[in-house]
C-alpha positions as CSV (number, residue, x, y, z in Angstrom):
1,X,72.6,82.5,129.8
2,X,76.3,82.6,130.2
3,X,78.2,83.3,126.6
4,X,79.5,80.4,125.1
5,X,83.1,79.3,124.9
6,X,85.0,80.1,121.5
7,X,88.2,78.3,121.3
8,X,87.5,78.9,117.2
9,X,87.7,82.6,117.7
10,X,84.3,83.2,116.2
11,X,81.5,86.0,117.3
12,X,78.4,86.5,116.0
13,X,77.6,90.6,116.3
14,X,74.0,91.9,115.8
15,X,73.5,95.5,114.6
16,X,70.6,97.2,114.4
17,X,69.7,100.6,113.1
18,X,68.4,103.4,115.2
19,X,66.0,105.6,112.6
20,X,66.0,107.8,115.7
21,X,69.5,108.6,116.4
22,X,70.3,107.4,112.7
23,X,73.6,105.1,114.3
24,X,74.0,101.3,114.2
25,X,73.6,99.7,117.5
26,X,75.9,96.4,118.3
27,X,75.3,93.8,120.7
28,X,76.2,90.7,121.2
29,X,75.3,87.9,123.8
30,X,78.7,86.1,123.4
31,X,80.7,89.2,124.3
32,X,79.9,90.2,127.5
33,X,79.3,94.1,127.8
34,X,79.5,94.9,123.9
35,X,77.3,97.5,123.0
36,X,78.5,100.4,120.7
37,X,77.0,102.7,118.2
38,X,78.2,104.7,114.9
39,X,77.1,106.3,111.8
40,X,78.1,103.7,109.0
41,X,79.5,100.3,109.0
42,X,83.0,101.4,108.5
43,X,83.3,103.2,111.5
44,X,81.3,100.5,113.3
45,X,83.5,97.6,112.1
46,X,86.5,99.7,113.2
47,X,85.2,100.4,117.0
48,X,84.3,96.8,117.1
49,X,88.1,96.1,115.7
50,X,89.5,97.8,118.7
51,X,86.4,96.8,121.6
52,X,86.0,93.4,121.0
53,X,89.4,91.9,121.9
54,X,89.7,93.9,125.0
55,X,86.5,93.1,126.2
56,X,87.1,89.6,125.4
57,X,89.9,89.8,127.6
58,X,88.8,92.3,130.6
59,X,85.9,89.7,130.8
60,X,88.0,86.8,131.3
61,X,86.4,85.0,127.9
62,X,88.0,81.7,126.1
63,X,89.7,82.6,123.2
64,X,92.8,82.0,122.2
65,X,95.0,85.6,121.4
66,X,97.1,83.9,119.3
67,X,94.9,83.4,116.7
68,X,92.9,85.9,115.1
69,X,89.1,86.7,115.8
70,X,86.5,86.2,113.2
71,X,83.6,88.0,113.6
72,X,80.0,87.6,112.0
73,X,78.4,91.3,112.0
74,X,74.5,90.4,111.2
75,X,73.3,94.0,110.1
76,X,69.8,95.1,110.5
77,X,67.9,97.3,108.6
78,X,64.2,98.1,107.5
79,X,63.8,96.5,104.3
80,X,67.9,95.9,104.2
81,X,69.6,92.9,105.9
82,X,72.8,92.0,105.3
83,X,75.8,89.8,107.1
84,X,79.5,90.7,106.7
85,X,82.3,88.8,108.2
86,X,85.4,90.9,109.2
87,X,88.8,89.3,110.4
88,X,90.6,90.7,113.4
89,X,94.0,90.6,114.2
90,X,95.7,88.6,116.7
91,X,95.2,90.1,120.0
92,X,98.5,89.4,121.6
């Protein structure tokens, strides 16, 4: 399925941890070719601050640059889960 439109600038991220390689692992279906790992949430929230408006834009999404891009980082854990919503700046 083809990701949705987001004129409202919002993304929903899913981030899963590996036990194995002890990293989170995000993906999300509504930006295509997002998939990134890192050891805590921090430093995952800041590669997603710098990946997701240029892949929004190499992949020829709607969005609107102007405005900034909410996203909705849905964090998953065993026994541990947890949302967090982080702002982005504008991307132009």
């Amino acid at each position: 399925m083809p990701p949705k439109p987001s004129l409202d600038n919002q993304f929903t991220v899913d981030a899963t941890w590996d036990d194995d390689a002890e990293v989170w692992v995000a993906e999300s279906r509504e930006i295509p070719g997002l998939i990134t790992e890192a050891e805590s949430r921090v430093k995952l929230n800041k590669k997603l601050s710098g990946l997701v408006p240029e892949l929004l834009e190499l992949n020829g999404c709607k969005f609107d640059p102007a405005k900034p891009i909410d996203l909705l980082i849905r964090y998953n854990r065993p026994a541990e889960k947890r949302e967090e919503r982080i702002r982005l700046p504008k991307a132009a």
